[in-house]
MOPAC internal coordinates of N, CA, C and O (Angstrom, degrees):
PM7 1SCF
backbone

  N    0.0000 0     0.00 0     0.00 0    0    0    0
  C    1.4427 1     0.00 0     0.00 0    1    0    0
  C    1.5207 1   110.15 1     0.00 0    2    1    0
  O    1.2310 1   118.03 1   -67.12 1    3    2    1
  N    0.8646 1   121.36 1   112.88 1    3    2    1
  C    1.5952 1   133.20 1   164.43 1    5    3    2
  C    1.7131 1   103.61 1   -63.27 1    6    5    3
  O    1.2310 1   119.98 1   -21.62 1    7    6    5
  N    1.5004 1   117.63 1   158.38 1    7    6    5
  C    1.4732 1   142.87 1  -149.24 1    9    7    6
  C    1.0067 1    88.05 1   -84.95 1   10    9    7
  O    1.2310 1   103.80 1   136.55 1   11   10    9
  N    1.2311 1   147.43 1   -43.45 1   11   10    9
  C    1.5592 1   152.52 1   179.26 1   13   11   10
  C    1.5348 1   105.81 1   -58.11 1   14   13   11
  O    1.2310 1   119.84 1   139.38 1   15   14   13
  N    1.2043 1   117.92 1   -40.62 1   15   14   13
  C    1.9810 1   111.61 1  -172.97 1   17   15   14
  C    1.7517 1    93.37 1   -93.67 1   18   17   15
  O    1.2310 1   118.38 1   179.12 1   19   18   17
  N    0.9167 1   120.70 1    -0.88 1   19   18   17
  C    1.5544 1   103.95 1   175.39 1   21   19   18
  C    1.5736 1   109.85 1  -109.24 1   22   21   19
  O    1.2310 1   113.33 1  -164.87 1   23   22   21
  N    1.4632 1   130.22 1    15.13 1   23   22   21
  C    1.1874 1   122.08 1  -157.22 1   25   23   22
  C    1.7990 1    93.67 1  -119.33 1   26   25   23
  O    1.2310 1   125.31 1  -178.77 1   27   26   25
  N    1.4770 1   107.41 1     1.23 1   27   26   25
  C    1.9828 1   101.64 1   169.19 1   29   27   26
  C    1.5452 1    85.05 1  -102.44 1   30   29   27
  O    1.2310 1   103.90 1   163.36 1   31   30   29
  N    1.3003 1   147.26 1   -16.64 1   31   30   29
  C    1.1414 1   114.96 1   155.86 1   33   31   30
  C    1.6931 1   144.34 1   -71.03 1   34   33   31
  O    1.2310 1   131.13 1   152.34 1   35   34   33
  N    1.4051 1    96.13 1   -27.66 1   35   34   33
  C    1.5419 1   107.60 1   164.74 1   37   35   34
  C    1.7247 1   116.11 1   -55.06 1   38   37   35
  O    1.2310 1   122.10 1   132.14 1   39   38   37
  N    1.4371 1   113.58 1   -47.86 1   39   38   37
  C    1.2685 1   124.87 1  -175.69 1   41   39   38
  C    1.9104 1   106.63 1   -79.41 1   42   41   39
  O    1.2310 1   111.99 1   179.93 1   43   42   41
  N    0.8684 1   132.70 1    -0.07 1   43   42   41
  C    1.3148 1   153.12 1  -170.28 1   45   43   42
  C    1.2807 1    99.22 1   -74.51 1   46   45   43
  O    1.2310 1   115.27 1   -54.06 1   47   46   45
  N    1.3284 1   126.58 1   125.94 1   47   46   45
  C    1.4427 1   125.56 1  -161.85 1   49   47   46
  C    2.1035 1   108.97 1   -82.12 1   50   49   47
  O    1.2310 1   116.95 1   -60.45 1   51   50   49
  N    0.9778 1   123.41 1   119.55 1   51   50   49
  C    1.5518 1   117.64 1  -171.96 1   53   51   50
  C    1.5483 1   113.70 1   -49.08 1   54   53   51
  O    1.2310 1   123.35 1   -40.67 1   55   54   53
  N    1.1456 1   111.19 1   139.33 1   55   54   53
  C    1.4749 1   119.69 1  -166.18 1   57   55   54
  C    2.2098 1    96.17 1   -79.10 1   58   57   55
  O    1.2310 1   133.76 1   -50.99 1   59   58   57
  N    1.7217 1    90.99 1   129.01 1   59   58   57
  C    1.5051 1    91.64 1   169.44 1   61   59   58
  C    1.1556 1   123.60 1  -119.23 1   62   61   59
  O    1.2310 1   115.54 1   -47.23 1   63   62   61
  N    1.5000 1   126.07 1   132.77 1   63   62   61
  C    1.3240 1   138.98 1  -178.04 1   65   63   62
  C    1.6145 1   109.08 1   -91.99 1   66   65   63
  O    1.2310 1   118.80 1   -63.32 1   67   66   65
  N    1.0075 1   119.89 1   116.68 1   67   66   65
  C    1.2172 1   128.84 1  -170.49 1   69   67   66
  C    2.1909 1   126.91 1  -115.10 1   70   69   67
  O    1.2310 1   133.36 1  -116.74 1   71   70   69
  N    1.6238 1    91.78 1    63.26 1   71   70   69
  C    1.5851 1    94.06 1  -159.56 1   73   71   70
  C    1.8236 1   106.19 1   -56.46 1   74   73   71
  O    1.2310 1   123.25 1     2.04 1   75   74   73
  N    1.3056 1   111.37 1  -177.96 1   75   74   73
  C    1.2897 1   101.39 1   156.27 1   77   75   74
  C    1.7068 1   101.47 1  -162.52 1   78   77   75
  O    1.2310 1   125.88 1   -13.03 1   79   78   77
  N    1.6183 1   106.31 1   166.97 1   79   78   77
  C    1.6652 1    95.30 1  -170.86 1   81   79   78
  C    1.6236 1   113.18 1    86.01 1   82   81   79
  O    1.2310 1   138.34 1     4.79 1   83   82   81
  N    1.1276 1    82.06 1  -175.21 1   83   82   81
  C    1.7072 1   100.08 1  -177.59 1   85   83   82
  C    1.1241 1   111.04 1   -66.64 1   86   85   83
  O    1.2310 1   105.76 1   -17.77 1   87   86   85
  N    1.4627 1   144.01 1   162.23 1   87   86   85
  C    1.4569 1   145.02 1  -168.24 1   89   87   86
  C    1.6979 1    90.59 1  -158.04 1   90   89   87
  O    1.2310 1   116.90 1   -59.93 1   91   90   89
  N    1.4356 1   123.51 1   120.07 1   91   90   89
  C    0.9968 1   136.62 1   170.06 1   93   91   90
  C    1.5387 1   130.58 1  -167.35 1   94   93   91
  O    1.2310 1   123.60 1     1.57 1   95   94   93
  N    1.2969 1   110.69 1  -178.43 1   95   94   93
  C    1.4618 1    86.62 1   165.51 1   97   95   94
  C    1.3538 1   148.30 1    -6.87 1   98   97   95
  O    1.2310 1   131.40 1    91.14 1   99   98   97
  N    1.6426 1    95.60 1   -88.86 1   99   98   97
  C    1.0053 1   126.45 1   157.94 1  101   99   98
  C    1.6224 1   145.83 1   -41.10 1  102  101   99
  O    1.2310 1   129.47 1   176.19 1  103  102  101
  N    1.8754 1    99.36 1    -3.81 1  103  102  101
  C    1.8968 1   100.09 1  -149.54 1  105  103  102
  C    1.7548 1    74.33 1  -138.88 1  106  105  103
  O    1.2310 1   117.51 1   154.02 1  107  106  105
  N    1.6021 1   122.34 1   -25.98 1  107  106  105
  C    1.4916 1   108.73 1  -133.73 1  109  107  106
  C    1.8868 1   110.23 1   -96.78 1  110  109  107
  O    1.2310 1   121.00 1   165.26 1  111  110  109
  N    1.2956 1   115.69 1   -14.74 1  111  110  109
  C    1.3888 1   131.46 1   151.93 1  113  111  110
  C    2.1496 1   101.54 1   -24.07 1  114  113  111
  O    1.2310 1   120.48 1    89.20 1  115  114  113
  N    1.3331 1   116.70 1   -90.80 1  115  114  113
  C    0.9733 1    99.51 1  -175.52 1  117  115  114
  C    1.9434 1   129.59 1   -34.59 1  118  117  115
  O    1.2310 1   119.18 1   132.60 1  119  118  117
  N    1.2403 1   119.16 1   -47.40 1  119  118  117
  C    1.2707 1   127.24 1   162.39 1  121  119  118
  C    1.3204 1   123.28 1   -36.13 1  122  121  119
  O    1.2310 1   128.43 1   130.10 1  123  122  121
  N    1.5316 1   101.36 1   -49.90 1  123  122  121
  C    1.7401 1   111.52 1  -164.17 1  125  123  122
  C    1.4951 1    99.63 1   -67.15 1  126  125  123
  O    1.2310 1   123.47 1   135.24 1  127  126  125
  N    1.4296 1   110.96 1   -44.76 1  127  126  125
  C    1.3944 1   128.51 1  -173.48 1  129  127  126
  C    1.7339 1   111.97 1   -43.34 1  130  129  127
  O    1.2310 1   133.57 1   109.17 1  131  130  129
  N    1.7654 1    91.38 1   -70.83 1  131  130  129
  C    1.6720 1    96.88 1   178.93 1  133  131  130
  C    1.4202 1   102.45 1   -52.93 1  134  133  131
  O    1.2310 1   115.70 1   125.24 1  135  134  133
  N    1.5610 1   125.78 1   -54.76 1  135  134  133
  C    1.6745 1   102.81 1  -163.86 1  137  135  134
  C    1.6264 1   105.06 1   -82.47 1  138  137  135
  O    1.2310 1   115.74 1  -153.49 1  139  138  137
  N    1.1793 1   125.69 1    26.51 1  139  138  137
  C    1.6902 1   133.51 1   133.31 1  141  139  138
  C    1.0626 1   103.75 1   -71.61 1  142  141  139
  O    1.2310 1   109.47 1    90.91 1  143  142  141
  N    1.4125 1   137.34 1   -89.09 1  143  142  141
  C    1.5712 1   116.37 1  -157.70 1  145  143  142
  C    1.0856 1   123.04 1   -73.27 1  146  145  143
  O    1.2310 1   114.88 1  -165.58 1  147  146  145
  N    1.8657 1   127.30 1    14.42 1  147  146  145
  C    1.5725 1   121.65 1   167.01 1  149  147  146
  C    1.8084 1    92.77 1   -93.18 1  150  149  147
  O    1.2310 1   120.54 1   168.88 1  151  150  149
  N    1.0296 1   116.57 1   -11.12 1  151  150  149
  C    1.6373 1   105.81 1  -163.92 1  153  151  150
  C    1.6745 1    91.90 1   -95.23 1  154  153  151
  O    1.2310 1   117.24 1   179.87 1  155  154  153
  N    1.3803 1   122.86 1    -0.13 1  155  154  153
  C    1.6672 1   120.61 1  -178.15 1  157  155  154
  C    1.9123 1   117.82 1   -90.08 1  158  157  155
  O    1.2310 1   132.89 1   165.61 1  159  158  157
  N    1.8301 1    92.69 1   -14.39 1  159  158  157
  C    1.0347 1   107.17 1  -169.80 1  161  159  158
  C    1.7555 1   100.84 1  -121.52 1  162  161  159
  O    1.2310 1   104.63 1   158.52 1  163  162  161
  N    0.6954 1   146.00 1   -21.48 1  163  162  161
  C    1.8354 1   160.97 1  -141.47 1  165  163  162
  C    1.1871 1   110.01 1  -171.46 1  166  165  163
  O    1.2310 1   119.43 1   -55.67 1  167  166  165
  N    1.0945 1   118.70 1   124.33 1  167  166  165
  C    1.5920 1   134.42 1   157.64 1  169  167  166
  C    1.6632 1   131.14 1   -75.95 1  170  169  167
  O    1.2310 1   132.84 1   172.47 1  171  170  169
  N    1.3079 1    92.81 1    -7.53 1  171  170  169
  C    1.8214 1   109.50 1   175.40 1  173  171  170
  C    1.4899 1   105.59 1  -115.73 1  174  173  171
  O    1.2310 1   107.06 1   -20.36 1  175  174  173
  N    1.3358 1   141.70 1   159.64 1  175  174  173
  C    1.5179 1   155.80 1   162.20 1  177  175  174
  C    1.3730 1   109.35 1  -169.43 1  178  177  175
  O    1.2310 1   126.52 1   -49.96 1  179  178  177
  N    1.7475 1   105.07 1   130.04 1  179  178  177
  C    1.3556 1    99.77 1   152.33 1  181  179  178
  C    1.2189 1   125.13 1   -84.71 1  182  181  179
  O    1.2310 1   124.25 1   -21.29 1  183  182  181
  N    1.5571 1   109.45 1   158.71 1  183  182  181
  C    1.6926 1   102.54 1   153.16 1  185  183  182
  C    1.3925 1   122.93 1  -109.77 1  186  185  183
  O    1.2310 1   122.13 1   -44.19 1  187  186  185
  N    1.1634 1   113.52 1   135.81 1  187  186  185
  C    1.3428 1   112.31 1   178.08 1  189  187  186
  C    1.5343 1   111.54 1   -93.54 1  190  189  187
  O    1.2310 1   128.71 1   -52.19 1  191  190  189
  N    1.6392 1   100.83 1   127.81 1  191  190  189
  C    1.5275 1    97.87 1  -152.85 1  193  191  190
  C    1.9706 1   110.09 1  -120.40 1  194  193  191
  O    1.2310 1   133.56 1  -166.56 1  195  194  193
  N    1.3584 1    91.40 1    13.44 1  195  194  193
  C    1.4598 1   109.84 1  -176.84 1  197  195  194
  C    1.3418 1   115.37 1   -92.34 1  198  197  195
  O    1.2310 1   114.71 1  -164.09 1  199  198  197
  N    1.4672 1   127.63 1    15.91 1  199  198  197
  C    1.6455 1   119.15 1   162.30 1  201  199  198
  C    1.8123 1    83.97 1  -132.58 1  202  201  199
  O    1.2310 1   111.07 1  -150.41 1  203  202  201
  N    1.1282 1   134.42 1    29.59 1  203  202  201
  C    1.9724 1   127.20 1   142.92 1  205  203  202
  C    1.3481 1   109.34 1   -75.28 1  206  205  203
  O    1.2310 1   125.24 1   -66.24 1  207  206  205
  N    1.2137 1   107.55 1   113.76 1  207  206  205
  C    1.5667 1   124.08 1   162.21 1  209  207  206
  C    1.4438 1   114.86 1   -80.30 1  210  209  207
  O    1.2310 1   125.90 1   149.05 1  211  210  209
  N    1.2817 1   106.26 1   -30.95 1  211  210  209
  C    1.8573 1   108.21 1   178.84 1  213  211  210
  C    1.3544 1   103.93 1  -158.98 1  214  213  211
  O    1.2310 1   121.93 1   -36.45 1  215  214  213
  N    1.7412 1   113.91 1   143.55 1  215  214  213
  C    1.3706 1   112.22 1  -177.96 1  217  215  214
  C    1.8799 1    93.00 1  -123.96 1  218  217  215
  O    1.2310 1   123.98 1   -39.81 1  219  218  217
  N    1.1710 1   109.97 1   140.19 1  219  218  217
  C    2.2470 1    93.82 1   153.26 1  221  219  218
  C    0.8121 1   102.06 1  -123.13 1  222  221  219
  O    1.2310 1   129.27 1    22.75 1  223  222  221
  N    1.5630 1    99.73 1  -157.25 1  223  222  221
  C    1.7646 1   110.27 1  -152.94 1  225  223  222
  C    1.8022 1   101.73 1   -60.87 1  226  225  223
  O    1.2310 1   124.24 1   139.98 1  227  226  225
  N    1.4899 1   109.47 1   -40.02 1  227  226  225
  C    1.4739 1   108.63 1  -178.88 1  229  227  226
  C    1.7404 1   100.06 1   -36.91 1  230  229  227
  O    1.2310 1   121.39 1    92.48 1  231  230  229
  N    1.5115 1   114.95 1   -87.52 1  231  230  229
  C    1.3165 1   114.02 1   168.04 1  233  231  230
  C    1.2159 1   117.86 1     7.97 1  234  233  231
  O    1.2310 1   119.40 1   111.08 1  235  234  233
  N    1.1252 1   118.76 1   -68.92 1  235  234  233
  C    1.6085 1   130.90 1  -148.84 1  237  235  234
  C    1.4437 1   108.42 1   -78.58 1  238  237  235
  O    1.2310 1   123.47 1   145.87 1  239  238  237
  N    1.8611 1   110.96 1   -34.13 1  239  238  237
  C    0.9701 1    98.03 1  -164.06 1  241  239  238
  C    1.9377 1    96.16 1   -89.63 1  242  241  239
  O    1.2310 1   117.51 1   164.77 1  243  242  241
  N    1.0066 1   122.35 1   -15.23 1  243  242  241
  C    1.5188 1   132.48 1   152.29 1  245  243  242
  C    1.2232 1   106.19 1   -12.51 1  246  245  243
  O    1.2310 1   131.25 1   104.48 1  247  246  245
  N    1.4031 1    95.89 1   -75.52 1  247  246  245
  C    1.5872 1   113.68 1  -159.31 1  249  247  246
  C    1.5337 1   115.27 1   -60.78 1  250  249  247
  O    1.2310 1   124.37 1   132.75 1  251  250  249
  N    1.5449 1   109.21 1   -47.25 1  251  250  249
  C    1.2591 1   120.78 1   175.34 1  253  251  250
  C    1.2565 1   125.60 1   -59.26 1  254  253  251
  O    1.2310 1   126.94 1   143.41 1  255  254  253
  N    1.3963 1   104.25 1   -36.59 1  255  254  253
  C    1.6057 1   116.95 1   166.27 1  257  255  254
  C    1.6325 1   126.92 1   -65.30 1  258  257  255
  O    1.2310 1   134.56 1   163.49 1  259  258  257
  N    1.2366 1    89.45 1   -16.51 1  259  258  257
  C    1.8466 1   109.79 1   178.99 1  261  259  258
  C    1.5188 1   101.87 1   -89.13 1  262  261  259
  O    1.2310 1   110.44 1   139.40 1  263  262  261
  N    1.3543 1   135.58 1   -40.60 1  263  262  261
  C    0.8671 1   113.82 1  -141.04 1  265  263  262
  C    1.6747 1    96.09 1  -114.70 1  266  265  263
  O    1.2310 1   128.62 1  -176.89 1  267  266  265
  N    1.9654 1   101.01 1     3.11 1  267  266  265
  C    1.6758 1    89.22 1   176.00 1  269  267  266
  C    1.4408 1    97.75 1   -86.33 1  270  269  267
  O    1.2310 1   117.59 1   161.99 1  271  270  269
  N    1.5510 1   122.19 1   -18.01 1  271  270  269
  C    1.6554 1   113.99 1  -171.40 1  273  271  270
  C    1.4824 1    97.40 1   -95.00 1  274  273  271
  O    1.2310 1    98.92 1  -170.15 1  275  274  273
  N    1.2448 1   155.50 1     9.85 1  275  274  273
  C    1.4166 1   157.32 1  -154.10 1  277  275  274
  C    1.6810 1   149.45 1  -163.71 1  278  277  275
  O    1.2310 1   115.76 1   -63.19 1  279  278  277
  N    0.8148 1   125.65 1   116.81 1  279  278  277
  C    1.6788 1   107.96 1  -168.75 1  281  279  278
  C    1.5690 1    84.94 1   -69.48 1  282  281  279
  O    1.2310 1   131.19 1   -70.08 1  283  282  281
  N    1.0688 1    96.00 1   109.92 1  283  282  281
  C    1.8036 1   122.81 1   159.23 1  285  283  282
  C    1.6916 1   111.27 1  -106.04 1  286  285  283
  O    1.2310 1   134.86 1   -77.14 1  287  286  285
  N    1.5698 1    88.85 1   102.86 1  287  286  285
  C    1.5641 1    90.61 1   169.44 1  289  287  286
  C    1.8038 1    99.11 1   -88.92 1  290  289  287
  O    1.2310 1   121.27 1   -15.70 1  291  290  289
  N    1.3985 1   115.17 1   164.30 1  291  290  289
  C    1.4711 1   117.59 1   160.20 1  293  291  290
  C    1.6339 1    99.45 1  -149.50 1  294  293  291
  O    1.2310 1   135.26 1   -45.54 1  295  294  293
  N    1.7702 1    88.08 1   134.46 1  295  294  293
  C    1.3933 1   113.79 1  -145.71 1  297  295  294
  C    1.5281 1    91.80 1  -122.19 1  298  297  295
  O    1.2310 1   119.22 1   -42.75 1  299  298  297
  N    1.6485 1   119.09 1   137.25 1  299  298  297
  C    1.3944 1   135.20 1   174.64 1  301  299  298
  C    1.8752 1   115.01 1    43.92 1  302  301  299
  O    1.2310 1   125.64 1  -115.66 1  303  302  301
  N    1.3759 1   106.76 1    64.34 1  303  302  301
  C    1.3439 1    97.74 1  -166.99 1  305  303  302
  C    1.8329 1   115.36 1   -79.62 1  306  305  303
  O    1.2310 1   127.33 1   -42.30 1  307  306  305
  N    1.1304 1   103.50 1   137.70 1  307  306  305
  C    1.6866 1    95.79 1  -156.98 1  309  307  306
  C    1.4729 1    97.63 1   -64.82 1  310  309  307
  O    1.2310 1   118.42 1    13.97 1  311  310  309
  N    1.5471 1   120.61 1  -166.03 1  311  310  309
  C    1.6077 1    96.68 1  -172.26 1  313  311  310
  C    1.4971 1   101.29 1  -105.34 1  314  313  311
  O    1.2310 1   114.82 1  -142.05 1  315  314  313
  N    1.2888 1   127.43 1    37.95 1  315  314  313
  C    1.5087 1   123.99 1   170.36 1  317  315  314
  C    1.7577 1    97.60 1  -101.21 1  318  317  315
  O    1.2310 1   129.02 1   154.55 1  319  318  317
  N    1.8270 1   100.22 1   -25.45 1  319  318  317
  C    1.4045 1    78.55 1  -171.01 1  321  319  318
  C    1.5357 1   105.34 1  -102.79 1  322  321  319
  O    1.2310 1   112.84 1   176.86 1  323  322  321
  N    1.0231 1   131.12 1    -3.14 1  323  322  321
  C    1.2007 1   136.53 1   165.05 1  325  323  322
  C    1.4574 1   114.78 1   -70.36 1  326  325  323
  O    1.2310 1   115.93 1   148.04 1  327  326  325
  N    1.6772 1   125.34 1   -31.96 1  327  326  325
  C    1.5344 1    99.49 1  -177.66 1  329  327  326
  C    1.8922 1    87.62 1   -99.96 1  330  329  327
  O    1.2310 1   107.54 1  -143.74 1  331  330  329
  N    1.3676 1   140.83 1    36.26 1  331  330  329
  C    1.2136 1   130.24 1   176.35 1  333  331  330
  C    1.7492 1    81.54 1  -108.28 1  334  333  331
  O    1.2310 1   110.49 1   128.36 1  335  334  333
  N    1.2075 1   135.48 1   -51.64 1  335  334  333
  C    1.6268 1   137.58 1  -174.93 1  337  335  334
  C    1.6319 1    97.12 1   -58.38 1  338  337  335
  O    1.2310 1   112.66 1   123.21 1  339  338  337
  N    1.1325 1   131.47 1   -56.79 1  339  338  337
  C    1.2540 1   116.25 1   163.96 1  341  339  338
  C    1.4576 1   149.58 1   -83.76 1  342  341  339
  O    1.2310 1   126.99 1  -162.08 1  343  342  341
  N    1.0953 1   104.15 1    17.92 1  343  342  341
  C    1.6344 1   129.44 1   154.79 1  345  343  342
  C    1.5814 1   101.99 1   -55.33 1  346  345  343
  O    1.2310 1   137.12 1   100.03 1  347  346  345
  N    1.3984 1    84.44 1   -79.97 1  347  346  345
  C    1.4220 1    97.06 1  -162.33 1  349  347  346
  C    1.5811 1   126.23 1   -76.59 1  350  349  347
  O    1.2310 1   129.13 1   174.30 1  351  350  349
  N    1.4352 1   100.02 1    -5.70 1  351  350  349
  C    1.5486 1   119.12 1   153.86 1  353  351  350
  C    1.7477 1    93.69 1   101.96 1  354  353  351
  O    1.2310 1   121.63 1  -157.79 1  355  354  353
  N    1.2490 1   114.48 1    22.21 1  355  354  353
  C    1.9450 1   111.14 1   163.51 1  357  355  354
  C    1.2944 1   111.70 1   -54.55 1  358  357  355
  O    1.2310 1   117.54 1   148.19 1  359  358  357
  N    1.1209 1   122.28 1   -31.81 1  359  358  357
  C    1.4211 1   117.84 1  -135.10 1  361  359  358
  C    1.9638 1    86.43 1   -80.45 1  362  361  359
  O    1.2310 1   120.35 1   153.18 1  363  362  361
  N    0.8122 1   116.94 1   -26.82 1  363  362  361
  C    1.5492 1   141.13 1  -168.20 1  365  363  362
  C    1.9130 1   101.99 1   -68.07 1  366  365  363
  O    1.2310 1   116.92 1   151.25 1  367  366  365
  N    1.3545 1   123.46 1   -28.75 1  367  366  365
  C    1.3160 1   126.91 1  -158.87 1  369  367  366
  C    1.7738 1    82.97 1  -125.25 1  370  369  367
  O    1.2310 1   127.98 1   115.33 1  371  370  369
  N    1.1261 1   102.23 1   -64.67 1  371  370  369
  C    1.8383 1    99.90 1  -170.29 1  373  371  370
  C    1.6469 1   113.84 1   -44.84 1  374  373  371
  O    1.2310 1   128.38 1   -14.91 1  375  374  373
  N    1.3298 1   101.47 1   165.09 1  375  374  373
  C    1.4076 1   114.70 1   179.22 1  377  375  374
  C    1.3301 1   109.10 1  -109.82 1  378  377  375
  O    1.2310 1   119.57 1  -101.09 1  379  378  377
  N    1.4545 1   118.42 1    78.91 1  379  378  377
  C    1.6291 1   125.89 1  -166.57 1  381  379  378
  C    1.3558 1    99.32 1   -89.87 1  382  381  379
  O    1.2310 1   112.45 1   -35.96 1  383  382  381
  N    1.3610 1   131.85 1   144.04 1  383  382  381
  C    1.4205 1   141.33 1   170.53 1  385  383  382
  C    1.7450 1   108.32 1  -119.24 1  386  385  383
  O    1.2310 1   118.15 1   -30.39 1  387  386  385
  N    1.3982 1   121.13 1   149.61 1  387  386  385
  C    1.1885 1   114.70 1  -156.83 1  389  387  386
  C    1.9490 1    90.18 1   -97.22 1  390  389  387
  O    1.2310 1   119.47 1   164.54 1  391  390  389
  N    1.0601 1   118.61 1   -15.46 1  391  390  389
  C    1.8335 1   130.71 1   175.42 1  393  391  390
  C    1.1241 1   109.16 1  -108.46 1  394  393  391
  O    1.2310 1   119.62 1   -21.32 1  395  394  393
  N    1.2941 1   118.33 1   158.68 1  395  394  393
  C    1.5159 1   117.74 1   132.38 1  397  395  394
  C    1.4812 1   133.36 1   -48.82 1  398  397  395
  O    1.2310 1   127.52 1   158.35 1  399  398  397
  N    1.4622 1   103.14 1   -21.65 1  399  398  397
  C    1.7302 1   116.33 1  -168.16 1  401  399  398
  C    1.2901 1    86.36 1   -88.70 1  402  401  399
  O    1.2310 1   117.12 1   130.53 1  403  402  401
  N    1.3771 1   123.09 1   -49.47 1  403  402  401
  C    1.5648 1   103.72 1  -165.47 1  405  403  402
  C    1.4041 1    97.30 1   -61.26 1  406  405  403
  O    1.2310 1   116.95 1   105.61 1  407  406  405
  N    1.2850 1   123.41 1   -74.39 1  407  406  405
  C    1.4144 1   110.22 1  -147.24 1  409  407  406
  C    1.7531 1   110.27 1   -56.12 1  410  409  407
  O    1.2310 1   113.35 1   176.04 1  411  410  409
  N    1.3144 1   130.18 1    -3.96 1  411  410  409
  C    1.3698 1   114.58 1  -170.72 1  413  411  410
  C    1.7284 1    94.79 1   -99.23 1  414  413  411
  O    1.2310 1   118.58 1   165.45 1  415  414  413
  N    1.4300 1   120.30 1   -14.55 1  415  414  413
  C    1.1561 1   104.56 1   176.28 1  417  415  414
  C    1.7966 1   128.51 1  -110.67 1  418  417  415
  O    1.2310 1   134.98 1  -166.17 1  419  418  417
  N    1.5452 1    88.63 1    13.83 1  419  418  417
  C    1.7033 1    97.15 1   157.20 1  421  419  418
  C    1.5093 1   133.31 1   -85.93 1  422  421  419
  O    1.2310 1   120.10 1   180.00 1  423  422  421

């Protein structure tokens, strides 16, 4: 590929996953799934993390797993999931954005 066919992908707007609700065990299959087939096509995704009401450890380990294979931005985290990322001290390694705008335009 020459520099010219890779440069509508750079400008290519980042694909956003947008869960909402509880994320667990039980709920988190659909999630894992979609950010499987954005990670088959793109190596970057945000998440939009401002309609999670609850994340657990499943969650977490989601996230972590996303973000060692991926530029995982996570964008507007509501505040259940923001003081669960800083519990456990994520918030410190993750790439949290306080918008959606921020994180799609860093």
């Amino acid at each position: 590929m020459t520099a010219d066919e890779l440069e509508p992908c750079r400008r290519a707007p980042l694909p956003v996953v947008a869960p909402a609700g509880e994320l667990d065990m039980d709920s988190l299959t659909p999630l894992a799934a979609e950010i499987e087939t954005v990670l088959t096509q793109r190596d970057s995704l945000v998440l939009d993390a401002s309609g999670i009401t609850f994340g657990d450890s499943m969650f977490l380990r989601l996230v972590r797993s996303t973000h060692a294979q991926a530029d995982l931005r996570i964008a507007a985290p509501s505040p259940a999931v923001a003081r669960l990322f800083r519990v456990i001290g994520a918030d410190t390694v993750l790439r949290i954005y306080p918008t959606l705008q921020d994180a799609l335009a860093a």
